[in-house]
Structures are given as C-alpha cells and as structure tokens.
C-alpha positions as CSV (number, residue, x, y, z in Angstrom):
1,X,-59.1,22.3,-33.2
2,X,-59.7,25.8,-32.8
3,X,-62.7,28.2,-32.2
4,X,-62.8,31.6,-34.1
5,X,-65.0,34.8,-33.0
6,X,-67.8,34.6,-35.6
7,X,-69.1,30.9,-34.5
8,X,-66.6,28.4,-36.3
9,X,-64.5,25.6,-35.4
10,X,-62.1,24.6,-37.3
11,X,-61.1,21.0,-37.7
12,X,-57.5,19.4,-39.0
13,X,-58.6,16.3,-41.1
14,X,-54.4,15.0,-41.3
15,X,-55.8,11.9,-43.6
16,X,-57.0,14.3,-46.4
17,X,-55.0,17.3,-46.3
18,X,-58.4,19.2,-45.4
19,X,-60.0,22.0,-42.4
20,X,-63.5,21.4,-41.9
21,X,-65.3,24.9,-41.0
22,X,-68.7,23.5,-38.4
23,X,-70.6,26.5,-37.9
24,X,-71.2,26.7,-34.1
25,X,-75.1,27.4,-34.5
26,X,-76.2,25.0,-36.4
27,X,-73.4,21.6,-35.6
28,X,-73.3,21.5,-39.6
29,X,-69.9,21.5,-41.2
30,X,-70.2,24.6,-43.8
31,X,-66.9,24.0,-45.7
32,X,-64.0,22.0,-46.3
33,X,-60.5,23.3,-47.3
34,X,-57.8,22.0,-49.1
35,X,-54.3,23.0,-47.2
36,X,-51.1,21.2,-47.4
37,X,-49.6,17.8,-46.7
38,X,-51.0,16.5,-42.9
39,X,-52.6,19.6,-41.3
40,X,-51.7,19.1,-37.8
41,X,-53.1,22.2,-35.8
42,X,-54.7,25.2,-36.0
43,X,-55.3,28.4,-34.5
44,X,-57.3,31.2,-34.9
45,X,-57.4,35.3,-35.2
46,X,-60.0,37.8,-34.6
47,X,-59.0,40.0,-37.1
48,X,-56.3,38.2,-39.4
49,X,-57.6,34.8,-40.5
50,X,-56.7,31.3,-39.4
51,X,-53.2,29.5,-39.8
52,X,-52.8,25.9,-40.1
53,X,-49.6,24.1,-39.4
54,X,-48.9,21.1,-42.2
55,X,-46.7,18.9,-40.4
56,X,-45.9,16.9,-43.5
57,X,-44.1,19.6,-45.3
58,X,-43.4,22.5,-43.1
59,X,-45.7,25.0,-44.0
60,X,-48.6,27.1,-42.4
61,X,-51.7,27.5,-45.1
62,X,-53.5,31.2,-43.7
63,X,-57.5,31.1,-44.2
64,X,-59.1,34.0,-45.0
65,X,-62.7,35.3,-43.9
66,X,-64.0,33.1,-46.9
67,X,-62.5,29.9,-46.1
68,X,-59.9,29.8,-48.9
69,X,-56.4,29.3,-48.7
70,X,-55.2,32.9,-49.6
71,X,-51.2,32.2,-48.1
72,X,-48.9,29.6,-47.9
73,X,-45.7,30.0,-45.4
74,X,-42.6,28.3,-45.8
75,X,-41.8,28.1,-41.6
76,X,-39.0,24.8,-42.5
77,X,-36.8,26.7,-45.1
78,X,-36.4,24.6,-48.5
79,X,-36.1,20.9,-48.2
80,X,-32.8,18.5,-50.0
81,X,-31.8,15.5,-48.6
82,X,-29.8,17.2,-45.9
83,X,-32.1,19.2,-44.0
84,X,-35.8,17.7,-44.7
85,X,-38.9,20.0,-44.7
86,X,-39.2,20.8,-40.8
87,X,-41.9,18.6,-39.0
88,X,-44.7,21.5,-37.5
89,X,-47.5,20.6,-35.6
90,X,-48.1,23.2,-32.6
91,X,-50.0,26.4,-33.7
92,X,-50.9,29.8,-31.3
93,X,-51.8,33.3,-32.1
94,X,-50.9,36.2,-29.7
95,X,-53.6,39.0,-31.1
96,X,-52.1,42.1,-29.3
97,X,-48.7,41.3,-31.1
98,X,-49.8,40.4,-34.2
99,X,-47.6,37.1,-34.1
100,X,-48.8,34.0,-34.5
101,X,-45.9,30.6,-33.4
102,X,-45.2,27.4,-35.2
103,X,-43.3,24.3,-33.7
104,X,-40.9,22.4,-35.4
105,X,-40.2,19.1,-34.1
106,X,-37.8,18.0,-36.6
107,X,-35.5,21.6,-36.1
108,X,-36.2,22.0,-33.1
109,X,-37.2,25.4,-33.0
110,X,-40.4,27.8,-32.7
111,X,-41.1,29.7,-35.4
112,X,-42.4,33.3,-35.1
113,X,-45.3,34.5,-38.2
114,X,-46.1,38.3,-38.7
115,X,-50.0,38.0,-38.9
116,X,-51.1,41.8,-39.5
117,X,-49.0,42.8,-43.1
118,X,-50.1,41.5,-46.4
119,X,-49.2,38.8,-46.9
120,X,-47.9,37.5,-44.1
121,X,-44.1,36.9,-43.2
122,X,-42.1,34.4,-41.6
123,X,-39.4,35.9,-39.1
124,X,-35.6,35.0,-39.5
125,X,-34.6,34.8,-35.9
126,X,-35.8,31.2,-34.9
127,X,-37.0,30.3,-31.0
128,X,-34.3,27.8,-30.1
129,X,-35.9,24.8,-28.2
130,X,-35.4,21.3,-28.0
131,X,-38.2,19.1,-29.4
132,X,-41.0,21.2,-29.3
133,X,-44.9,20.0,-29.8
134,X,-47.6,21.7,-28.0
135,X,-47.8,25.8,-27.6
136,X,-49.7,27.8,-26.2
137,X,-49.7,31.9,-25.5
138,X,-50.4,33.8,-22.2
139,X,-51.5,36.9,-23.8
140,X,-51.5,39.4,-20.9
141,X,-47.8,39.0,-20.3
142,X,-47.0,38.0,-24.1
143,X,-45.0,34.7,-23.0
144,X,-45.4,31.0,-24.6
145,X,-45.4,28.3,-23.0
146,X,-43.9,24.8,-25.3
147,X,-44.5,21.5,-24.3
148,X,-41.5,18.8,-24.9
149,X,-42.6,15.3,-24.7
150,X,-38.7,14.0,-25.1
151,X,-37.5,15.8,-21.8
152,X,-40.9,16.5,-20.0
153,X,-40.5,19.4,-19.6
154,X,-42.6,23.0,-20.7
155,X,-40.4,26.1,-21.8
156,X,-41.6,29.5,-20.8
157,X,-40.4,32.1,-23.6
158,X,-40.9,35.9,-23.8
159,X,-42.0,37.2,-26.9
160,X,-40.1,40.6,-26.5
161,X,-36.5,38.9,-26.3
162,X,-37.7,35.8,-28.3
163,X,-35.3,33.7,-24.7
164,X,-36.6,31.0,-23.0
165,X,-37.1,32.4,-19.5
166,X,-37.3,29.4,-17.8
167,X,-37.7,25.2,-18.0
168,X,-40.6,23.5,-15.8
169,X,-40.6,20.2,-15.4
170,X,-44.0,18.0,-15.5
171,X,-44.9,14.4,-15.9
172,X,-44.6,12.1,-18.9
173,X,-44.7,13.0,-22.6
174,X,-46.4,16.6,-22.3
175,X,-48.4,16.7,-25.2
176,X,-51.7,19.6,-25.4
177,X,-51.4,22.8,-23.4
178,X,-54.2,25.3,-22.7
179,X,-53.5,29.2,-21.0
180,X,-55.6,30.3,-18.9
181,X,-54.5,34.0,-18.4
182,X,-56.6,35.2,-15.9
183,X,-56.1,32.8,-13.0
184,X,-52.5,32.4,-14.0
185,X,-52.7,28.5,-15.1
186,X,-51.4,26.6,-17.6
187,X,-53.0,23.2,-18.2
188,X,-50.6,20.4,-19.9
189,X,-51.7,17.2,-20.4
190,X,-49.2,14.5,-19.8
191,X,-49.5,11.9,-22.4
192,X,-47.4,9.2,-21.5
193,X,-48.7,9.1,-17.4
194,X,-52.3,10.0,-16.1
195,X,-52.2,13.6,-15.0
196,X,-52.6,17.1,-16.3
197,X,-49.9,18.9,-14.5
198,X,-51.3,22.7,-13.2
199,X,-48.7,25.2,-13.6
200,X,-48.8,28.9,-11.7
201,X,-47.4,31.4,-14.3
202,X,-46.4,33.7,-11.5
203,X,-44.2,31.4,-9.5
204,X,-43.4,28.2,-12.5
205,X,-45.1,25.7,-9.6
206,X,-47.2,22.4,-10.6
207,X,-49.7,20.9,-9.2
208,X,-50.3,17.5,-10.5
209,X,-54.0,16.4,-11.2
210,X,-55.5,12.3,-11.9
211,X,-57.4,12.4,-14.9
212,X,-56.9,8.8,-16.0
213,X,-54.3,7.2,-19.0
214,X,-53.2,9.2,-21.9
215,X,-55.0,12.7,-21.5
216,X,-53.5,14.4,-25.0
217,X,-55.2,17.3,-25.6
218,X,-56.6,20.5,-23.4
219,X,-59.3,23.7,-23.4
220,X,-59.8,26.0,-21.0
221,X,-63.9,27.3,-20.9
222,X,-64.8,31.1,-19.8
223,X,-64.9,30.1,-16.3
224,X,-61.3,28.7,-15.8
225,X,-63.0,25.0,-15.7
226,X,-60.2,23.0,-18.1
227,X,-61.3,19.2,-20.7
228,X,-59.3,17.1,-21.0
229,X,-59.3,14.3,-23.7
230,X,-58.5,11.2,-22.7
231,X,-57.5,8.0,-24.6
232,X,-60.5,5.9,-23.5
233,X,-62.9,7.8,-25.3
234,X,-63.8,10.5,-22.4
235,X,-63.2,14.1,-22.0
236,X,-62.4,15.0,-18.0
237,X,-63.9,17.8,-16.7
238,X,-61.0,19.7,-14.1
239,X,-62.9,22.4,-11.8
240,X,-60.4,25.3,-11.3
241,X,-62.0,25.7,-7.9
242,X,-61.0,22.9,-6.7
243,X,-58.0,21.8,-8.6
244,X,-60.1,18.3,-9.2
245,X,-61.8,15.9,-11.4
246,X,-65.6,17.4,-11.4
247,X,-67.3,15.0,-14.1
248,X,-66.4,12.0,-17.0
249,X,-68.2,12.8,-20.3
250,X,-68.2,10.4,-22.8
251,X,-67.5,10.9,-26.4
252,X,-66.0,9.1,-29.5
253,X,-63.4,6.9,-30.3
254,X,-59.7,8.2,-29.2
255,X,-60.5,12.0,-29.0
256,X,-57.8,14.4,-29.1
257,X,-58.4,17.8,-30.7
258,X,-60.7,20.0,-28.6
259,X,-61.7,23.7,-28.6
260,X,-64.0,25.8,-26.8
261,X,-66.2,27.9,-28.4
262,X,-67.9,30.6,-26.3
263,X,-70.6,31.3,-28.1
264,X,-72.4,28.7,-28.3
265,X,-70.7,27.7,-24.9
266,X,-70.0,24.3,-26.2
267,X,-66.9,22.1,-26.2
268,X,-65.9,20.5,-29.4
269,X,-64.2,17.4,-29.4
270,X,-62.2,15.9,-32.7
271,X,-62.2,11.9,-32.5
272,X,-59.4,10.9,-34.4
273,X,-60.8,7.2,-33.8
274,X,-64.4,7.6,-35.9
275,X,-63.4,10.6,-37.7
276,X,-66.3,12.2,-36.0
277,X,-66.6,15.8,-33.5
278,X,-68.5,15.2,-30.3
279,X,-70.4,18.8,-29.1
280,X,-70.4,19.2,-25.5
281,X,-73.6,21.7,-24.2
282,X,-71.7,23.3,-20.8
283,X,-75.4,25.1,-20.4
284,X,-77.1,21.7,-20.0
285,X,-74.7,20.2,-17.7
C-alpha cells in the first residue's frame, strides 16, 4: 500500500493483476487498474505518478494523475529459459532525486528508475545485493535501506555511489521496512520471530521491540509513532517515545500492506485474508 499527496491510497490486488485507488475522504474505492502479472508493491510520487512492481513478470506499470497505466518498465531484462523474468516486489521513491528503486528477488539486485524524463527509464548499473525484499528510502541523506529475509540482515546503500555502505543485522526473516527520517529510525519488521528491530541511521545500532508473531509489514505516522501488522489479525501500535508497544488494534484477516495517509490522518490496512482494507482514525484514538 501506499499513500499519495492528493488523498489516495493505492492498493496491490496480486490475485487480479489490479491497484485499487480509495480516495482518502470518502473510504470509497474510486478506480481500479489493470497493471501487470502479480502487482506486489507500490509507491508513490508527488509530482511524477505512482509505480507498481509486478512480481510475476518483472516489470513496474507507472500511473499517471488519471489512474491509467501510461508506462510499462522492463526492470528484469528479457526473459528465455535461462534467465527468467526477475521476481520484483519492493517499491520506493526518493523525490529529491527523481529515482524511484525496484527489488529483484530472483537477480538479486536493486534496480534504480529515472522518474522525472518522459517516459521514464530504467538505469543500466544494477544495485548488487543478495536476496533483496523490502526497501525503503531515507530521503534527507538519500540512502536505502533493503531488507533480506535469507541472511537477516538490512543493507544500507548510498544513492550517489549506488555501494552498499554497510550490512546490519536484525532478527528473523526481515520482511516490511518503514524510514523515519527525522528521528533517524528505521522500523523492520522481522517476519519469521516476534519483533520489529529499531535501527539508528546515525550509528547502524538495533534495538529490538516485542510486537507478537509474524509482524510483516510497517508505517511510520507524522509523529514518529510506527504499525505494525501482525499475522493474527492486529496492527501494533510502537510509541517512538518510548521505544514500546502503546496499543493492539484489531483489524481483518492476515493484514499485511499498510500506509499512512496524512491527510486524513488515518492508517490503512490491506488484509490479504478477506480481501478487505481496515481504516484506522489516529484522531479518535
């Protein structure tokens, strides 16, 4: 899920090859788009659309300001029966730089997308890393941070030299990851164990936080506060004061996506389990 500027979520709907658009002000889905094969992710840009990862045949469809389709990237290079379209799942736009990032699982590499020309075009120098998933962008000091459930571990890579600067460990299967750039914290939600581990982006230290089995995916809200979804059919509420479980919400069945959207100041939850989008009101509590 992501959250644009002009009160949208967006919504990956892998079992129909589709993006639902709910406007933010009303909690009415407004449009549905066709993309490619197994939309995994999304992410959003202020000023140069929204790009959606298609993990089932290694392309990024780009969503213009009237929700259609009006690009399709080739990020996994052609497919034949030795080198199959690249698996991509992990989408993240860094606005300053015009860039938006694409993981490949299945080639192991990070792929970098030049949002601002027309149309938009896929960089030749791949980000080497091993079994990327998750990604997320700091955008104050222009580094990404990529979760990798096979080696639990998070890479830290600066966008100017396209290197990874350095390798953090964390717990379990790393799955979601969340930036939040002003207090220097990087939420990753540790699939396979029951924490989301804390990570300063100044010194690479964790903190490890009990949020219960299976979080998978992560938001960070205006305030620095982090949700967590969690296997159960919760979302955990982590104070950044505090470094703690503040509150349980409940929501639908196996929620994973979730986005903030700022607003409406409202969490939105996708729940793979009923194909339904739980709406969290932070204003009411």
């Amino acid at each position: 899920m992501a959250a644009d500027v002009h009160d949208h979520v967006f919504v990956t709907n892998s079992g129909d090859n589709t993006v639902s658009v709910i406007d933010a002000g009303t909690n009415t889905v407004t449009a549905t788009i066709n993309v490619g094969l197994r939309p995994e992710s999304v992410a959003t840009d202020p000023q140069f659309g929204v790009y959606v990862a298609n993990g089932g045949i290694g392309t990024v469809s780009v969503i213009g300001r009237l929700n259609t389709v009006i690009a399709t990237l080739n990020v996994g290079g052609p497919p034949s029966v030795f080198d199959p379209p690249s698996r991509v799942v992990g989408m993240a736009v860094d606005h300053l730089l015009s860039r938006a990032y694409v993981t490949s699982r299945s080639h192991h590499r990070v792929a970098t997308i030049g949002i601002s020309s027309d149309p938009p075009t896929v960089a030749h120098d791949f980000i080497d890393v091993q079994g990327p998933l998750g990604v997320a962008v700091d955008s104050r000091n222009h580094r990404l941070y990529v979760t990798q459930p096979d080696f639990n571990t998070v890479s830290v890579i600066d966008a100017a030299t396209h290197g990874v600067i350095a390798t953090i460990p964390v717990r379990q299967h790393p799955t979601g990851i969340a930036v939040d750039a002003r207090s220097h914290r990087v939420y990753v939600a540790n699939s396979g164990f029951k924490t989301v581990s804390v990570i300063d982006s100044v010194t690479g230290g964790a903190a490890e936080i009990d949020v219960g089995v299976r979080p998978i995916g992560v938001a960070v809200d205006s305030r620095g506060d982090a949700y967590v979804t969690i296997s159960d059919g919760s979302v955990k509420v982590i104070d950044s004061r505090f470094n703690s479980v503040s509150a349980t919400i409940p929501v639908g069945s196996q929620p994973e996506g979730v986005a903030f959207e700022p607003h409406s100041n409202r969490v939105y939850v996708a729940n793979r389990g009923d194909g339904t989008v739980s709406a969290i009101d932070l204003a009411r509590g």
